[in-house]
N, C-alpha and C positions, 0 to 999 in steps of 0.2 A: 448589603451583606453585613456591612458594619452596623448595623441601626439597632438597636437593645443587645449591643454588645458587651464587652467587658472592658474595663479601662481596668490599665494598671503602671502607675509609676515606677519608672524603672531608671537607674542611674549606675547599676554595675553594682552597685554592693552587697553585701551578705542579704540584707536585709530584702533590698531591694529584688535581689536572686529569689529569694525562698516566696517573696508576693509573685514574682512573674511564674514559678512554680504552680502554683496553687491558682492562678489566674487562668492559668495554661488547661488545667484541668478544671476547670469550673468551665470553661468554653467550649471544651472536647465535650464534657456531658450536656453542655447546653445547643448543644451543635450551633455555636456563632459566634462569632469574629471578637477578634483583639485587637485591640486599640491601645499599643505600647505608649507610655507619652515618654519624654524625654525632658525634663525643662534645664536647659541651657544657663550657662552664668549671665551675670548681668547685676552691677555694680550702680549702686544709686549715686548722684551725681547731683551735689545741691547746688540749685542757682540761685544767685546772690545779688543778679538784678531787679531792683522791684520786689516783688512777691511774689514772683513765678515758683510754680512748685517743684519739689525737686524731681528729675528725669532721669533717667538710667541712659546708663554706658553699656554699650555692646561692647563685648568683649571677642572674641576671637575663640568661640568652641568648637573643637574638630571632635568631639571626645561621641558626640551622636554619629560622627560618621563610623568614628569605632565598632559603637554597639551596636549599629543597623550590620554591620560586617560581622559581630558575633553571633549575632541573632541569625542573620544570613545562614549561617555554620550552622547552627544549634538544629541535633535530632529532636530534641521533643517537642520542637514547633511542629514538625510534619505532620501533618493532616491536622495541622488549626489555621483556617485564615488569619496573620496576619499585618499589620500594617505598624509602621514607627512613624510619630507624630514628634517634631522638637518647637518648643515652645521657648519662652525668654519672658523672667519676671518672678513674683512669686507664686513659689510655687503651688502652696493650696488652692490661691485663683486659677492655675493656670491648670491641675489638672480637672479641678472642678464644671471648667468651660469646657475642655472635652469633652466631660460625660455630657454636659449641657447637651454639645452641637452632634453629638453621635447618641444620643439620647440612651445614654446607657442604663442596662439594667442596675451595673455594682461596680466599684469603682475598688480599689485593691490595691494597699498600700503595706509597706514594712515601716517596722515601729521605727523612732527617731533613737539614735544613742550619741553620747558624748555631751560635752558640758554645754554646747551652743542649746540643743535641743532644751536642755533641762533651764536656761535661761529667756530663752526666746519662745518656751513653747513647742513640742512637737509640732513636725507636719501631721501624722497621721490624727493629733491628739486634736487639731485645731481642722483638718479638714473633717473630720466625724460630726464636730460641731456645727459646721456651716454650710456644707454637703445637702442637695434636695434628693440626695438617693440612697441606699445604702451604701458605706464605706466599713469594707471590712480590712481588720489590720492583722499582718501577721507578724508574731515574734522571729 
């Protein structure tokens, strides 16, 4: 049910809101499943043994049990299949290998704001870029 579905990153915020919006209804017309992703924190962690490269820290995220519990609520899911995915990492890779493994059609992201984004590069700006499917962004 989920296979050429919709992926859409989603983390609670404005931005975030108005992609799962627009995701939601892109699925209802396409009659097929959402694939919410979620990517979790997770804090790099450099070793200093050797050359070993650096590894992340899991962190302690309850904040996807949250929004599987919003979403859970949420009327304008009703009569859209579906499913919340939590991931750990970064996150253009990470929602990008969703669309991979669910072989999605369009992947559906809100635009980046704040000074991090304008320094390190959007997500939406740098998954557009290296995404094998379309990636649409919403303001």
């Amino acid at each position: 049910m989920f296979q050429h579905g919709v992926v859409v990153g989603f983390d609670g915020s404005l931005s975030s809101e108005r992609a799962l919006a627009y995701a939601v209804g892109m699925a209802r017309r396409s009659q097929c499943g959402l694939v919410i992703v979620h990517v979790a924190n997770r804090l790099p962690a450099t070793v200093w043994a050797g050359c070993e490269p650096p590894v992340f820290v899991d962190l302690p995220d309850h904040r996807t049990e949250v929004l599987g519990l919003e979403l859970a609520c949420a009327d304008f899911l009703t009569g859209v299949p579906w499913i919340l995915v939590e991931r750990g990492g970064d996150i253009c890779h990470e929602i990008e290998e969703v669309g991979r493994e669910y072989a999605a059609d369009a992947i559906v992201v809100g635009t980046t704001h704040g000074l991090l984004g304008k320094i390190f590069g959007s997500v939406s700006g740098r998954l557009a870029r290296r995404a094998n499917r379309p990636v649409i962004v919403i303001p």
